[in-house]
PDB file of N, H, CA, C and O in Angstrom:
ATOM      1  N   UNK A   1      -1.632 -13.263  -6.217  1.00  0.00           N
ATOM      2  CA  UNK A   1      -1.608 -12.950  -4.804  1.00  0.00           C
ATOM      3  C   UNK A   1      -1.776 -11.444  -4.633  1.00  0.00           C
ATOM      4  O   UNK A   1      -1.000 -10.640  -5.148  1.00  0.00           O
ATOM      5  N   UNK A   2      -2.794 -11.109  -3.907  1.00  0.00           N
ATOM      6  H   UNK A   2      -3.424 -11.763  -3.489  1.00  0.00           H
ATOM      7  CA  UNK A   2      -3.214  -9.570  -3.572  1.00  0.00           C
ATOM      8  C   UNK A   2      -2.048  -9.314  -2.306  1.00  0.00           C
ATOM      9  O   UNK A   2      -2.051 -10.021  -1.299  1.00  0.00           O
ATOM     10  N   UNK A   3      -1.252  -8.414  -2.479  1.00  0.00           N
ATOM     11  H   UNK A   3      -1.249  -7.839  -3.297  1.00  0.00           H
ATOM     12  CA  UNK A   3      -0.276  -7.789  -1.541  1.00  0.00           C
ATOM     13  C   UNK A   3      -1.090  -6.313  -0.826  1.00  0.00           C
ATOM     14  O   UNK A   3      -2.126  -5.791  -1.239  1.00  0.00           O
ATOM     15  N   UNK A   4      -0.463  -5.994   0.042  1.00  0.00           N
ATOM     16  H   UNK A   4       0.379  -6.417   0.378  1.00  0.00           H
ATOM     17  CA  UNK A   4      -0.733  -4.499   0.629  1.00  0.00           C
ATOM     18  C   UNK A   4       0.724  -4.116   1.774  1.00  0.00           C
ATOM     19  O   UNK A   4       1.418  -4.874   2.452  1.00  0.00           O
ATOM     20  N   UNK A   5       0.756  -2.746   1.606  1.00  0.00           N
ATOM     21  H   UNK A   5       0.192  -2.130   1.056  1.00  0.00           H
ATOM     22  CA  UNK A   5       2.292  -2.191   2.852  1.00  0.00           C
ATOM     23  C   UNK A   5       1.941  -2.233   3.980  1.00  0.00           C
ATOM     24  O   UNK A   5       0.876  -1.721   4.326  1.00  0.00           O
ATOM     25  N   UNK A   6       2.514  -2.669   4.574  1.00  0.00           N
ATOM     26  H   UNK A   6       3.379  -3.085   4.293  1.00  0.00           H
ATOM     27  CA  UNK A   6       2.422  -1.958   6.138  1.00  0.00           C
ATOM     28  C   UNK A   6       4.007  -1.203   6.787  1.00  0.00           C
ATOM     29  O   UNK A   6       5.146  -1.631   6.601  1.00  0.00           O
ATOM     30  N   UNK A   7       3.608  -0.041   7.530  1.00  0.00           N
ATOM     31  H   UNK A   7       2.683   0.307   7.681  1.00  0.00           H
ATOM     32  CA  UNK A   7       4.828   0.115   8.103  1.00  0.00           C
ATOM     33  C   UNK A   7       5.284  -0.040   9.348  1.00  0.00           C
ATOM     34  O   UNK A   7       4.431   0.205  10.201  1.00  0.00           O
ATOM     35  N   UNK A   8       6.440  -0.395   9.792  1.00  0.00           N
ATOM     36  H   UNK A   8       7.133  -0.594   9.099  1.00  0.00           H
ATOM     37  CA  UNK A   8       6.779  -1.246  10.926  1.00  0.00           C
ATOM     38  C   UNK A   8       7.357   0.068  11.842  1.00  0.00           C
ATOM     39  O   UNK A   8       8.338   0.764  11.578  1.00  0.00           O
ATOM     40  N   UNK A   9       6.657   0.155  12.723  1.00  0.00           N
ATOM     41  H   UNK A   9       5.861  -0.410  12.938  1.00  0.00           H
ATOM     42  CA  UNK A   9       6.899   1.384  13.850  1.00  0.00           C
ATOM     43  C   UNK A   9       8.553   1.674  14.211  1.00  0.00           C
ATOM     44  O   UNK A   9       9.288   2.644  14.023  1.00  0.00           O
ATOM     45  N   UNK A  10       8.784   0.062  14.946  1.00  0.00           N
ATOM     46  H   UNK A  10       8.187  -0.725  15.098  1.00  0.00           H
ATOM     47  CA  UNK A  10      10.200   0.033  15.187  1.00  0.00           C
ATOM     48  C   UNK A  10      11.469   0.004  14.453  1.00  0.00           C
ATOM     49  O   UNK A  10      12.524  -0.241  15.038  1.00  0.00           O
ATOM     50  N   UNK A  11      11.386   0.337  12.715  1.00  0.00           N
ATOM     51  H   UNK A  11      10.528   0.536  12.240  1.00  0.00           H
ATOM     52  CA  UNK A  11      11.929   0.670  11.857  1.00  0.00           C
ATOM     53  C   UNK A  11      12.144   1.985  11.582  1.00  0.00           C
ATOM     54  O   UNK A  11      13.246   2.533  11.564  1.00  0.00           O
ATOM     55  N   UNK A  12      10.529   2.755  11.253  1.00  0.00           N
ATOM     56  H   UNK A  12       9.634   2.309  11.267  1.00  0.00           H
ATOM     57  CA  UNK A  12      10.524   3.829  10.787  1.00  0.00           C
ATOM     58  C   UNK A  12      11.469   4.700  11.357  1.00  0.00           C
ATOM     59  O   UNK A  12      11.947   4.557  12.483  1.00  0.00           O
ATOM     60  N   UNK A  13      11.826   5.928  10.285  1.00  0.00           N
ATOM     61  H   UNK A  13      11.438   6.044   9.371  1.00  0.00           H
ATOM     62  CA  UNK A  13      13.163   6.757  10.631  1.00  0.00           C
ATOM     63  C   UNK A  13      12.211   8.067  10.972  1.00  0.00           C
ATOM     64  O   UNK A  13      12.955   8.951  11.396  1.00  0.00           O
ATOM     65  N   UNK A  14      11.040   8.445  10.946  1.00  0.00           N
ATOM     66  H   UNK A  14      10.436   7.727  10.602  1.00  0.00           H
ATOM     67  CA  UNK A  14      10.071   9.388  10.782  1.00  0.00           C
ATOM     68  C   UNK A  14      10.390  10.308   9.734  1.00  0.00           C
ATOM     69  O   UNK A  14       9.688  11.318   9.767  1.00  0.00           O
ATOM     70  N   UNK A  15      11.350  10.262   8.691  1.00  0.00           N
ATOM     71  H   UNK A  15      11.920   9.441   8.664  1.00  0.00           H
ATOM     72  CA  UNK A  15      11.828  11.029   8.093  1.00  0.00           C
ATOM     73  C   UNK A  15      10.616  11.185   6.886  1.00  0.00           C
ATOM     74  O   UNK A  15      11.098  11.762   5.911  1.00  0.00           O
ATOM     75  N   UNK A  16       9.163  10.824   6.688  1.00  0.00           N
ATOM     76  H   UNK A  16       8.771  10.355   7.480  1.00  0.00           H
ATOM     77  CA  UNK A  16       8.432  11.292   5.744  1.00  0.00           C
ATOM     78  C   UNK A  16       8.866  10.974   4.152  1.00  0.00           C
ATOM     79  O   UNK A  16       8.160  11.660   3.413  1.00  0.00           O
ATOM     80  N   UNK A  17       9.710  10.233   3.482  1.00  0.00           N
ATOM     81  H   UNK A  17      10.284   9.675   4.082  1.00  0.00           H
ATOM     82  CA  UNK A  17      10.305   9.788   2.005  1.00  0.00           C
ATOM     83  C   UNK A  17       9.364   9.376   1.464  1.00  0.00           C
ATOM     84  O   UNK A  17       9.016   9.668   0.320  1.00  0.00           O
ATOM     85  N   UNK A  18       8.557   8.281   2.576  1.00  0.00           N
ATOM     86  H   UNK A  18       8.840   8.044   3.505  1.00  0.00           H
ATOM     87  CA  UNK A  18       7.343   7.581   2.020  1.00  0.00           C
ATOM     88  C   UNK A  18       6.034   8.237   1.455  1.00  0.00           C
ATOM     89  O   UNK A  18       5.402   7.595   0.616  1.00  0.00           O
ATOM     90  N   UNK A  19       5.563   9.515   1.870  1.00  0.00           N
ATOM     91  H   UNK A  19       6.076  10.036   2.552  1.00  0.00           H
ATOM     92  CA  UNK A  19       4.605  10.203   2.086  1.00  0.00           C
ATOM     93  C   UNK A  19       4.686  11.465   1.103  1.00  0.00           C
ATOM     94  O   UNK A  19       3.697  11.973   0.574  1.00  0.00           O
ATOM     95  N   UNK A  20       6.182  11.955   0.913  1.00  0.00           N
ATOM     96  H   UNK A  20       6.985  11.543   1.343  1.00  0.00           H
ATOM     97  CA  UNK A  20       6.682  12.681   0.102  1.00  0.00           C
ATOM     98  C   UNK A  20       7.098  12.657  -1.137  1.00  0.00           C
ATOM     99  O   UNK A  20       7.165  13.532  -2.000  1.00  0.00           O
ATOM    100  N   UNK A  21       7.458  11.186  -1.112  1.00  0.00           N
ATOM    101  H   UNK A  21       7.404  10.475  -0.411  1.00  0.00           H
ATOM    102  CA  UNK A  21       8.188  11.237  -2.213  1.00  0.00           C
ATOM    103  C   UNK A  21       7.225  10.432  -3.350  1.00  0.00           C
ATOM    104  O   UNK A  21       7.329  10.544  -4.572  1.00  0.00           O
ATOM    105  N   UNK A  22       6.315   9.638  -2.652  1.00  0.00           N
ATOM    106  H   UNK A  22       6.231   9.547  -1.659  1.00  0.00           H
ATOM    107  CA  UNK A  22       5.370   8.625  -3.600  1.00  0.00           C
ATOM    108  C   UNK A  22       3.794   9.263  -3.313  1.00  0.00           C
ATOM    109  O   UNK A  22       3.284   9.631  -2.255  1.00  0.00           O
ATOM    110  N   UNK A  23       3.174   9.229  -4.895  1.00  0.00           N
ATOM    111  H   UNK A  23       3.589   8.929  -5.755  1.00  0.00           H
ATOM    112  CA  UNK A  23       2.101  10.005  -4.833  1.00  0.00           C
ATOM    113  C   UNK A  23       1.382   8.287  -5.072  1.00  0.00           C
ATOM    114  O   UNK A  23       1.502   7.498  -6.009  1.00  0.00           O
ATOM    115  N   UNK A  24       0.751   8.209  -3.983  1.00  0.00           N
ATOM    116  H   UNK A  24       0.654   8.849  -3.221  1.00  0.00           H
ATOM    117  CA  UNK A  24       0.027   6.707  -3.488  1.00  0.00           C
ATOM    118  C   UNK A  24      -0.887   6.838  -4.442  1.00  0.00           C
ATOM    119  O   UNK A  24      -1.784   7.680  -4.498  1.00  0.00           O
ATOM    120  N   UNK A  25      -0.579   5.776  -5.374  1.00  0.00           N
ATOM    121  H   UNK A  25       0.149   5.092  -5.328  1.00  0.00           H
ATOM    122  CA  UNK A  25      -1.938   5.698  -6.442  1.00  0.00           C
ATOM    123  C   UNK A  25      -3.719   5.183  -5.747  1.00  0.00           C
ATOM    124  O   UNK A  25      -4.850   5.414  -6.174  1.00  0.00           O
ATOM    125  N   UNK A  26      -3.258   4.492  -4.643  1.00  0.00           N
ATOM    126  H   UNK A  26      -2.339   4.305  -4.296  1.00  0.00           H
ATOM    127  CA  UNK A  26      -5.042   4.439  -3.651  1.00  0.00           C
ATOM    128  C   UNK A  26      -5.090   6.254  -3.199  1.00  0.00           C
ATOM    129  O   UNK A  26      -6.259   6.638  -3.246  1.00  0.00           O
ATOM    130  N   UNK A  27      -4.242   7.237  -2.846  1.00  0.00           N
ATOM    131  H   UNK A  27      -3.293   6.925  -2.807  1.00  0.00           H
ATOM    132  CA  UNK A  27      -4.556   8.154  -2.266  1.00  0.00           C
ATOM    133  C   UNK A  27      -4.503   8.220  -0.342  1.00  0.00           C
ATOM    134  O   UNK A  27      -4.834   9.037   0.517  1.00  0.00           O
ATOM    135  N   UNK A  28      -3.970   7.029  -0.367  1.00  0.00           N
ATOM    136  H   UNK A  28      -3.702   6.365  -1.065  1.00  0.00           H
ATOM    137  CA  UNK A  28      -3.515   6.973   1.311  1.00  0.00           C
ATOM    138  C   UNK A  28      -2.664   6.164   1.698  1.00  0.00           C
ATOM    139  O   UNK A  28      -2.964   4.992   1.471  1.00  0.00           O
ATOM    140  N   UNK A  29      -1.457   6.381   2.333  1.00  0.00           N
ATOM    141  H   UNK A  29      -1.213   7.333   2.517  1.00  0.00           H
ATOM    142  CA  UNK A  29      -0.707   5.444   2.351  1.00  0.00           C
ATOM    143  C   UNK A  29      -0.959   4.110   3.409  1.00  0.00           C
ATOM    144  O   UNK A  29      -1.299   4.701   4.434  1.00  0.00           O
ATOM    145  N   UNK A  30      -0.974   3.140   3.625  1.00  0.00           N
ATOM    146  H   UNK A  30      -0.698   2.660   2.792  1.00  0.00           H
ATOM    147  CA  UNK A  30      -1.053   1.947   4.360  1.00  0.00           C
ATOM    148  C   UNK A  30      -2.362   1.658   5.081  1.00  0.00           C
ATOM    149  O   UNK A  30      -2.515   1.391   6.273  1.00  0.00           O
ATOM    150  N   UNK A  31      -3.304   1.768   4.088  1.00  0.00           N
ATOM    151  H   UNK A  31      -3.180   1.985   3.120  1.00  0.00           H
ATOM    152  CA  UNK A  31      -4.616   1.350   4.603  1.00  0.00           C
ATOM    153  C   UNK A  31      -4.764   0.064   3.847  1.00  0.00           C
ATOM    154  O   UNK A  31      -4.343  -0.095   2.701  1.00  0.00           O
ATOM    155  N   UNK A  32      -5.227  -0.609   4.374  1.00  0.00           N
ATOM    156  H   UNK A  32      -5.569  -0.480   5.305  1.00  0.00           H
ATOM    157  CA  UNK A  32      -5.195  -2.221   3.688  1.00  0.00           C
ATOM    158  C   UNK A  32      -6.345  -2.360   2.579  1.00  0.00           C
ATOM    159  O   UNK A  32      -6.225  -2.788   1.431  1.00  0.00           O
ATOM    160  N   UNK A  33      -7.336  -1.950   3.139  1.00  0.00           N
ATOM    161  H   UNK A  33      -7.434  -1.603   4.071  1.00  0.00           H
ATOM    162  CA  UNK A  33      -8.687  -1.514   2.372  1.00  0.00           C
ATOM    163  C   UNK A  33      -8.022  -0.885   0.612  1.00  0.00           C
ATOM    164  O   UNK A  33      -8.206  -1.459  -0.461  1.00  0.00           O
ATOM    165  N   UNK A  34      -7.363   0.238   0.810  1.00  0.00           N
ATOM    166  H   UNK A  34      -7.214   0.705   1.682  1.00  0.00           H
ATOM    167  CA  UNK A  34      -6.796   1.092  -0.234  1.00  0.00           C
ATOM    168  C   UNK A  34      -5.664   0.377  -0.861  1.00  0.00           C
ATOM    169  O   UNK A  34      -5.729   0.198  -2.077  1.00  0.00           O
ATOM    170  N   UNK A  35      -4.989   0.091  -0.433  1.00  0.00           N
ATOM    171  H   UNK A  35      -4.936   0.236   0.555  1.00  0.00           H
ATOM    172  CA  UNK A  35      -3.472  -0.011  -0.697  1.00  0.00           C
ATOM    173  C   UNK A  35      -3.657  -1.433  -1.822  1.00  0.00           C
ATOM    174  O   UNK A  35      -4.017  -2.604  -1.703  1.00  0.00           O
ATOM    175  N   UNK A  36      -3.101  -0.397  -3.112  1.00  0.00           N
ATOM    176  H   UNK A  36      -2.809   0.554  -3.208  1.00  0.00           H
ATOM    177  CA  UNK A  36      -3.176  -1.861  -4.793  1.00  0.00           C
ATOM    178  C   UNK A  36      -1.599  -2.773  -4.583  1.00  0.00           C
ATOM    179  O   UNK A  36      -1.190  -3.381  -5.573  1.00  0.00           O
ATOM    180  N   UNK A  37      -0.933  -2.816  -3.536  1.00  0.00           N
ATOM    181  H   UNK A  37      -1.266  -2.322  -2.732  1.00  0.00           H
ATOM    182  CA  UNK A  37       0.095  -3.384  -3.354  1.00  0.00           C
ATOM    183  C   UNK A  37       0.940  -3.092  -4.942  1.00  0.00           C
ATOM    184  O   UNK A  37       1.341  -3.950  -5.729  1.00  0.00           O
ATOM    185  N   UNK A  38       1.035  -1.521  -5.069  1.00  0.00           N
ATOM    186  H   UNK A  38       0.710  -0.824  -4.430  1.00  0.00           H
ATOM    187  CA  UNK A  38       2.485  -1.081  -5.760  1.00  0.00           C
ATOM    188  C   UNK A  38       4.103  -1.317  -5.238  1.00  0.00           C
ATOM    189  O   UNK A  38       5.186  -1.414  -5.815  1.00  0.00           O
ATOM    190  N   UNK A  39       3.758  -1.344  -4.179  1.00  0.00           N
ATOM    191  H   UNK A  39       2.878  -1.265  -3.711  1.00  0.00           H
ATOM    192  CA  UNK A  39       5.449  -1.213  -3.346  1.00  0.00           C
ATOM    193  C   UNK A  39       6.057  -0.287  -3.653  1.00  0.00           C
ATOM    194  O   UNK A  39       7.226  -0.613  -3.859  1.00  0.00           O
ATOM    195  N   UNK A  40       5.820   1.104  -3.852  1.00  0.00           N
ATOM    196  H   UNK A  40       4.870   1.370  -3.684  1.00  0.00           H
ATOM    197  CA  UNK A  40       6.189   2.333  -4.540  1.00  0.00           C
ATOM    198  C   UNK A  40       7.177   2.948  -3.142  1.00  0.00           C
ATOM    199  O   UNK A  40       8.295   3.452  -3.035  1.00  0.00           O
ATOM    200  N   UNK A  41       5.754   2.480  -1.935  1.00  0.00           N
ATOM    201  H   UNK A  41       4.846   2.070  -2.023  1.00  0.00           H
ATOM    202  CA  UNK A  41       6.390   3.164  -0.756  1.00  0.00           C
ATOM    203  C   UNK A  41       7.711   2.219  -0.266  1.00  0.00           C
ATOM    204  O   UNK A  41       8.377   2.301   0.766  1.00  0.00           O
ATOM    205  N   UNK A  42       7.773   1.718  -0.885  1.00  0.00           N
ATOM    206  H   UNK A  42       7.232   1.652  -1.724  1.00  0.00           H
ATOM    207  CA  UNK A  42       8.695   0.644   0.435  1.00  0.00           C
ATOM    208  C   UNK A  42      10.056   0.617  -0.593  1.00  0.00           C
ATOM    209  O   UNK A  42      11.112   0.325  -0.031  1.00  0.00           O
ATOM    210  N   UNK A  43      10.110   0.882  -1.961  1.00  0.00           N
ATOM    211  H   UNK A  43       9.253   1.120  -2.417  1.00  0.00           H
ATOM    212  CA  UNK A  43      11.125   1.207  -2.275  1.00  0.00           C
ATOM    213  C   UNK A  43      11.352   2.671  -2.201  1.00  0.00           C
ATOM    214  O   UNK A  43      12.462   3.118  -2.489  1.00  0.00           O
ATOM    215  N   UNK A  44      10.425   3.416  -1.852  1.00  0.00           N
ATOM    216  H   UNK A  44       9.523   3.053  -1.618  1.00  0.00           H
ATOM    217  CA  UNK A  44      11.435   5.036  -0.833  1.00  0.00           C
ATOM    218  C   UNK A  44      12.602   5.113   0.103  1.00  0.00           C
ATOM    219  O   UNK A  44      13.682   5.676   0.287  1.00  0.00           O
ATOM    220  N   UNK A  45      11.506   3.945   0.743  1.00  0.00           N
ATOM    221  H   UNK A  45      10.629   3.488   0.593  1.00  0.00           H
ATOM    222  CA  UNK A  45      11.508   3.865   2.590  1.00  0.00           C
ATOM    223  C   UNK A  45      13.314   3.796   2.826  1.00  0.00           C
ATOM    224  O   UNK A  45      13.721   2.634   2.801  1.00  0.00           O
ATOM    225  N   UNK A  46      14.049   4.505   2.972  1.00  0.00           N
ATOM    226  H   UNK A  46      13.719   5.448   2.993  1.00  0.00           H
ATOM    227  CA  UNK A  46      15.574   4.466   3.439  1.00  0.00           C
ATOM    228  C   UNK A  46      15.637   3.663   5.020  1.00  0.00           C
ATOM    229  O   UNK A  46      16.599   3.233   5.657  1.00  0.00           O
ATOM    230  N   UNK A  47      14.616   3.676   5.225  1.00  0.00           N
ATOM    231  H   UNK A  47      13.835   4.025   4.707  1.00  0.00           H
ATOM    232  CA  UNK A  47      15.026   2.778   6.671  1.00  0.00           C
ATOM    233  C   UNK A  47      14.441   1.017   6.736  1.00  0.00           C
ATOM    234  O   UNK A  47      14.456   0.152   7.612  1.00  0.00           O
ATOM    235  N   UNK A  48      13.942   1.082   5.283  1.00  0.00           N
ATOM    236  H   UNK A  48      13.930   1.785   4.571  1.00  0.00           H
ATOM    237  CA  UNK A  48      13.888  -0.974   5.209  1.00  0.00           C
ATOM    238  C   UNK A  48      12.033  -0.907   6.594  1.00  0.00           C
ATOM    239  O   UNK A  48      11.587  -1.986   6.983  1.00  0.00           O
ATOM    240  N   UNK A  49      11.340   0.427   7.045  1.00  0.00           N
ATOM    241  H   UNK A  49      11.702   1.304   6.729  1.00  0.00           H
ATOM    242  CA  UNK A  49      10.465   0.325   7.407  1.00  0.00           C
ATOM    243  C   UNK A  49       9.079   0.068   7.075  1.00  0.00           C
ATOM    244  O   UNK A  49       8.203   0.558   7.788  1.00  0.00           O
ATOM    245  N   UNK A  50       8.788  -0.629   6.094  1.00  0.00           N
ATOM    246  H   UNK A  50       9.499  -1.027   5.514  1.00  0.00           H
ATOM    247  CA  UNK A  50       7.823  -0.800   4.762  1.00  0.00           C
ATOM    248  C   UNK A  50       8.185  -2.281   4.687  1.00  0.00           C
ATOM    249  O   UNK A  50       9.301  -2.704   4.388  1.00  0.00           O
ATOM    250  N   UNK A  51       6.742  -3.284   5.098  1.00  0.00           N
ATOM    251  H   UNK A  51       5.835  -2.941   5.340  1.00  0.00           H
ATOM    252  CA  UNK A  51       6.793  -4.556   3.917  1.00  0.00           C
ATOM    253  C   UNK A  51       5.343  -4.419   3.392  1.00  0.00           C
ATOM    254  O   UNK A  51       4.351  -3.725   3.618  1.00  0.00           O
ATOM    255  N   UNK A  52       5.870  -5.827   2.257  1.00  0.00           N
ATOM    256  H   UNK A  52       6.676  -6.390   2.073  1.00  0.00           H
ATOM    257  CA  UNK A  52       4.468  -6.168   2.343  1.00  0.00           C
ATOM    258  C   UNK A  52       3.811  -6.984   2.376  1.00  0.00           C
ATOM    259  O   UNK A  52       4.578  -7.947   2.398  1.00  0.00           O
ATOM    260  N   UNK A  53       2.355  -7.530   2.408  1.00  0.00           N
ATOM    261  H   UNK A  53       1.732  -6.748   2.389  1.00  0.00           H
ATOM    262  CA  UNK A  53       1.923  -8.693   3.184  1.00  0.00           C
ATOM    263  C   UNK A  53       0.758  -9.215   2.116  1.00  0.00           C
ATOM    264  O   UNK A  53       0.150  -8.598   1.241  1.00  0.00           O
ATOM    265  N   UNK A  54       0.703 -10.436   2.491  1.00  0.00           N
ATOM    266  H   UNK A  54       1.196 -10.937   3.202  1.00  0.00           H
ATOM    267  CA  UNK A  54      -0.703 -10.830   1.523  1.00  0.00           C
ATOM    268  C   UNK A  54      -1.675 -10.919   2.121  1.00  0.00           C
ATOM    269  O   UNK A  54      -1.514 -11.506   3.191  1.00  0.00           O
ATOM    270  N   UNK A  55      -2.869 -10.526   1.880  1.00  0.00           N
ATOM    271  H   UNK A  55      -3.000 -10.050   1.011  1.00  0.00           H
ATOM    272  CA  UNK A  55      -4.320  -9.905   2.030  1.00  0.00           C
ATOM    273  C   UNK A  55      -5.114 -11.080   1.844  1.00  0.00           C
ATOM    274  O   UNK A  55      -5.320 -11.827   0.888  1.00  0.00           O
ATOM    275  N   UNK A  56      -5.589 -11.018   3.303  1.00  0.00           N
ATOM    276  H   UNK A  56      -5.421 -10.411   4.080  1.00  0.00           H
ATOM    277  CA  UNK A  56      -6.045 -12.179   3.769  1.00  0.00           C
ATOM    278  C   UNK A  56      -7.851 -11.622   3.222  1.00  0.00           C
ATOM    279  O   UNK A  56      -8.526 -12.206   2.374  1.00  0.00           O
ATOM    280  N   UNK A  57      -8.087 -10.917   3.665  1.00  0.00           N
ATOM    281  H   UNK A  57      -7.538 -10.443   4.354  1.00  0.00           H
ATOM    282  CA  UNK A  57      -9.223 -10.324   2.929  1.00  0.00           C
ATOM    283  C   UNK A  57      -9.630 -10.658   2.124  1.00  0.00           C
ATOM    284  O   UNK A  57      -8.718 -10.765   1.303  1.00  0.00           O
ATOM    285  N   UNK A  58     -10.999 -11.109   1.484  1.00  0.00           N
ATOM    286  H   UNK A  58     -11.739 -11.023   2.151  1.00  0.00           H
ATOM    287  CA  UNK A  58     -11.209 -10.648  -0.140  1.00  0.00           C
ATOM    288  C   UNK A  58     -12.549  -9.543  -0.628  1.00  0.00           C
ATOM    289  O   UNK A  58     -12.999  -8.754   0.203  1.00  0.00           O
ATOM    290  N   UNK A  59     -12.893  -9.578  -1.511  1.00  0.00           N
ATOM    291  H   UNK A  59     -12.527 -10.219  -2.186  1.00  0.00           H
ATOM    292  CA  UNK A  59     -13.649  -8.314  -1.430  1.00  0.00           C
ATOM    293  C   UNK A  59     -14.347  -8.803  -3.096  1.00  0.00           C
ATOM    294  O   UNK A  59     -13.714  -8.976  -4.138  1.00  0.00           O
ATOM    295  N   UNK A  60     -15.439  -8.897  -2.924  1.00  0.00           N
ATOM    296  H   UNK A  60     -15.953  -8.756  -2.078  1.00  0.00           H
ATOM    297  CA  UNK A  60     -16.744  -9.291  -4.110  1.00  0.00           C
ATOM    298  C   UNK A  60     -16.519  -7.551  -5.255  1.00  0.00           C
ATOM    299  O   UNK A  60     -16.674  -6.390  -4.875  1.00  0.00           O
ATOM    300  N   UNK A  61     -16.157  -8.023  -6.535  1.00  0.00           N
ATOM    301  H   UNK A  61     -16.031  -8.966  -6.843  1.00  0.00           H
ATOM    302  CA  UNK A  61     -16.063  -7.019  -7.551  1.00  0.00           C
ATOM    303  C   UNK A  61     -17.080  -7.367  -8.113  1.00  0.00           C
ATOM    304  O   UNK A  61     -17.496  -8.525  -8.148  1.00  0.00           O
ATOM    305  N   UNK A  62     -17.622  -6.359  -8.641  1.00  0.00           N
ATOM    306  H   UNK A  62     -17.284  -5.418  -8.612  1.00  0.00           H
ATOM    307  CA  UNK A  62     -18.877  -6.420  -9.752  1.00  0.00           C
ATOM    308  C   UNK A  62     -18.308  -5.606 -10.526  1.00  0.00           C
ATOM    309  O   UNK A  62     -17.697  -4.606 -10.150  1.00  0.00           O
ATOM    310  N   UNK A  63     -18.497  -6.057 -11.967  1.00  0.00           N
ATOM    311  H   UNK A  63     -18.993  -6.870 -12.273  1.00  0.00           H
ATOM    312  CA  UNK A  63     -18.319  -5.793 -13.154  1.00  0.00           C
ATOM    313  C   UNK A  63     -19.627  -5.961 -14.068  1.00  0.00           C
ATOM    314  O   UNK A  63     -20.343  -6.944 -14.257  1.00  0.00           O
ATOM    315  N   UNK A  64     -19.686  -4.604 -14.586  1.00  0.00           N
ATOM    316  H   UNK A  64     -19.104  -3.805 -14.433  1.00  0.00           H
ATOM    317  CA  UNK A  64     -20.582  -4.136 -15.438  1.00  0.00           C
ATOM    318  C   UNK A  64     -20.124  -3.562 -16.940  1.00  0.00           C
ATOM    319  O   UNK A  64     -19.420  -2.579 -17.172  1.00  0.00           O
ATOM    320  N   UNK A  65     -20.913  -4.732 -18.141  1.00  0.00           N
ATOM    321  H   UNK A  65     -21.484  -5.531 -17.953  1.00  0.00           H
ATOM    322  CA  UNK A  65     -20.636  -4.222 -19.439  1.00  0.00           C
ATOM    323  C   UNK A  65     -21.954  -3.913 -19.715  1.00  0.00           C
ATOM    324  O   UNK A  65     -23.029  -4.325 -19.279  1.00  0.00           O
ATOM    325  N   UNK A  66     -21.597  -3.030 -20.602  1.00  0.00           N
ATOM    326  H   UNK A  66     -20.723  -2.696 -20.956  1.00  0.00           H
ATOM    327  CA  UNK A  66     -22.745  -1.889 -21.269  1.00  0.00           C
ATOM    328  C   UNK A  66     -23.931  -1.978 -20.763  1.00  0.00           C
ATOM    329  O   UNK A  66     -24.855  -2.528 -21.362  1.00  0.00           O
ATOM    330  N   UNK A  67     -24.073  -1.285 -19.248  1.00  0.00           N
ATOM    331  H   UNK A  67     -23.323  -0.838 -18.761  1.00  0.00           H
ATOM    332  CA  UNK A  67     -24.382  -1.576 -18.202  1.00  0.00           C
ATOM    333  C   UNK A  67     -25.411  -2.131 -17.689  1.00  0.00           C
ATOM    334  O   UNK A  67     -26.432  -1.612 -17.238  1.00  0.00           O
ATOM    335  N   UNK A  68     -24.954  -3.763 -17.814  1.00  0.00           N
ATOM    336  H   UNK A  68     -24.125  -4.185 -18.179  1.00  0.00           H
ATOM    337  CA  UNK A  68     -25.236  -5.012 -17.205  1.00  0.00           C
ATOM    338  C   UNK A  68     -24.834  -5.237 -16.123  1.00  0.00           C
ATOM    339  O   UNK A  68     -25.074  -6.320 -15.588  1.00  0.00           O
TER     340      UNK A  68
END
């Protein structure tokens, strides 16, 4: 199951833990597109403002060996 974060407005504390404290391995926090569903941010998050969701999306990978 492909996961991704989202953060919930009426939670957030604006206090920045999420943004600060986790260096987002996509490089942006809560873009669905980006986001490898680590949950890095949502165990920061001191205000329980972070879930995460399964990705309804899917997205065609191509894989190339010795480049095929």
């Amino acid at each position: 199951m492909l996961r991704f974060t989202k953060r919930i407005p009426d939670r957030c504390l604006g206090c920045g833990a999420c943004e600060e404290i986790v260096a987002c391995p996509a490089g942006k926090l809560f873009l669905e597109d980006l986001c490898i569903g680590c949950g890095a941010c949502q165990l920061a998050c001191p205000g329980n403002a972070i879930s995460m969701f399964e990705r309804t999306k899917t997205k065609d990978i191509k894989i190339k060996v010795n480049a095929e």
